[in-house]
C-alpha positions as CSV (number, residue, x, y, z in Angstrom):
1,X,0.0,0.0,0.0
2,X,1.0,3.4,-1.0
3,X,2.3,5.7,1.6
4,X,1.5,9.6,1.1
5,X,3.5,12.1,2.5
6,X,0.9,14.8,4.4
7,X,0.9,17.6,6.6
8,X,-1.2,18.0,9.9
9,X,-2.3,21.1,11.8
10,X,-4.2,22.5,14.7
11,X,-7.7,23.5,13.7
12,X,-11.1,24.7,15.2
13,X,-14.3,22.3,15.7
14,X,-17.5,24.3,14.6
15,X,-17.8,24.9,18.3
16,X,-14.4,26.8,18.5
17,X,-13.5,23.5,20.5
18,X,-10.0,22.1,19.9
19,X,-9.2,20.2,16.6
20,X,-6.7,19.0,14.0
21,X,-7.0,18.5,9.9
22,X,-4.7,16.4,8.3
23,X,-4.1,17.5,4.4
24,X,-3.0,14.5,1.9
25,X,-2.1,15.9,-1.3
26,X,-3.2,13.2,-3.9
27,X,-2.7,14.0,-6.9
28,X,-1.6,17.0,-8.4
29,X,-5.2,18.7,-8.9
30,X,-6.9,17.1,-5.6
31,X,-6.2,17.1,-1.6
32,X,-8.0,14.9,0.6
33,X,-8.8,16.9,4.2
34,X,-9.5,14.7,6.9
35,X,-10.6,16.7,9.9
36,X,-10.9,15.4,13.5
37,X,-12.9,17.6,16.1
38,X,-10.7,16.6,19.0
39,X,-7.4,17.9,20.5
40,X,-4.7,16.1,18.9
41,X,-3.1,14.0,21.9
42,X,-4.7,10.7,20.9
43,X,-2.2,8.2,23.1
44,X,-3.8,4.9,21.3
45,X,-5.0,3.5,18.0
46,X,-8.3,5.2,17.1
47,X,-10.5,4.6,13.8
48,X,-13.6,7.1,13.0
49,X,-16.1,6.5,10.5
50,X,-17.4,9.2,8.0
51,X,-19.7,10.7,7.5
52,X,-20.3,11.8,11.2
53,X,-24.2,12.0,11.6
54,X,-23.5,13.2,15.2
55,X,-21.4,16.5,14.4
56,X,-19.5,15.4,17.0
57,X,-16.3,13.9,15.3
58,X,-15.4,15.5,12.1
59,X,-15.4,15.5,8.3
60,X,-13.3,13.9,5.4
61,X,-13.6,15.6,1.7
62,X,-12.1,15.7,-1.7
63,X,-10.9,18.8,-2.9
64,X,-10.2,19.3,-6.6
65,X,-7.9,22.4,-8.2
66,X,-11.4,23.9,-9.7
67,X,-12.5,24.5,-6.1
68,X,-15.0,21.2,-5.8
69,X,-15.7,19.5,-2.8
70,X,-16.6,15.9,-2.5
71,X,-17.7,14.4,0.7
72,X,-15.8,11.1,1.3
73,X,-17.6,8.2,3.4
74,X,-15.4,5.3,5.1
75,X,-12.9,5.2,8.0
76,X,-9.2,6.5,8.8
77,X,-7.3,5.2,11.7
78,X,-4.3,6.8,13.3
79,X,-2.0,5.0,15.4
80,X,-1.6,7.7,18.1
81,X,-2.1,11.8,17.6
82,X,1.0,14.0,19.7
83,X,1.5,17.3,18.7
84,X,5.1,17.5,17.0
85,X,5.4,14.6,16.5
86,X,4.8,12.5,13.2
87,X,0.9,11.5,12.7
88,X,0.8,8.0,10.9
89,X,-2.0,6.3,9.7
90,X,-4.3,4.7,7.0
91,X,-7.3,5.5,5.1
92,X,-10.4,3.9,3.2
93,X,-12.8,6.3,2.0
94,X,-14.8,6.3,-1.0
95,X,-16.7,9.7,-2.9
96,X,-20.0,10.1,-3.7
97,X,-19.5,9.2,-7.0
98,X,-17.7,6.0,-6.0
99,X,-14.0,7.2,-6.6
100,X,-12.1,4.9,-4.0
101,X,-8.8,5.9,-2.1
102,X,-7.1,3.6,0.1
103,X,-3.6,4.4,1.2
104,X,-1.6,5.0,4.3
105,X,-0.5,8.2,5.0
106,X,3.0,10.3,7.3
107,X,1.8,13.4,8.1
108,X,4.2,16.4,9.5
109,X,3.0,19.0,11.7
110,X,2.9,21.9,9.8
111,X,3.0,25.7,11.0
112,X,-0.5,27.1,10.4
113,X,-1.7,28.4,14.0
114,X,-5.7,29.0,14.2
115,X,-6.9,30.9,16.8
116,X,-10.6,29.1,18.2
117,X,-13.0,30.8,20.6
């Protein structure tokens, strides 16, 4: 399986709580963004399932170069989430129009600093 380099930064849940959004470039047109509404110290393996029909956990999409979103449905599971430290993990999610990406993924922590509340 096919290992994409990535980046990871802090983010903001919708409720200005405490988040992180992992960014796989996948091609050289289209990103996937997989964002998790929790504070990135995760200590053990964790999968979550898209979409998140409680709100509560986040959101996976396909972005193209012309802007487009595409929600993606499956699951990603990290090994462990630490703040500066490499995020690993692997990925099966599948658009609406049944475009399939399956992959694992080494994400560094990148520099963007968000401001929530």
């Amino acid at each position: 399986m096919q290992v994409f380099p990535a980046t990871v930064n802090r983010d903001c849940a919708p409720w200005d709580g405490s988040a992180f959004t992992v960014q796989i470039p996948w091609q050289a047109d289209a990103v996937i963004y997989i964002s998790i509404w929790k504070s990135p110290d995760i200590k053990f393996p964790v999968t979550f399932s898209f979409p998140d029909n409680t709100g509560q956990v986040g959101s996976a999409s396909y972005r193209l170069a012309s802007d487009e979103y595409q929600q993606l449905s499956g699951t990603v599971f990290f090994w462990r989430v630490e703040e500066g430290n490499k995020v690993t993990g692997k990925l099966k999610l599948v658009t609406e129009t049944g475009q399939r990406f399956e992959s694992q993924f080494e994400a560094e922590w990148g520099n963007l600093v968000m401001m929530c509340g």
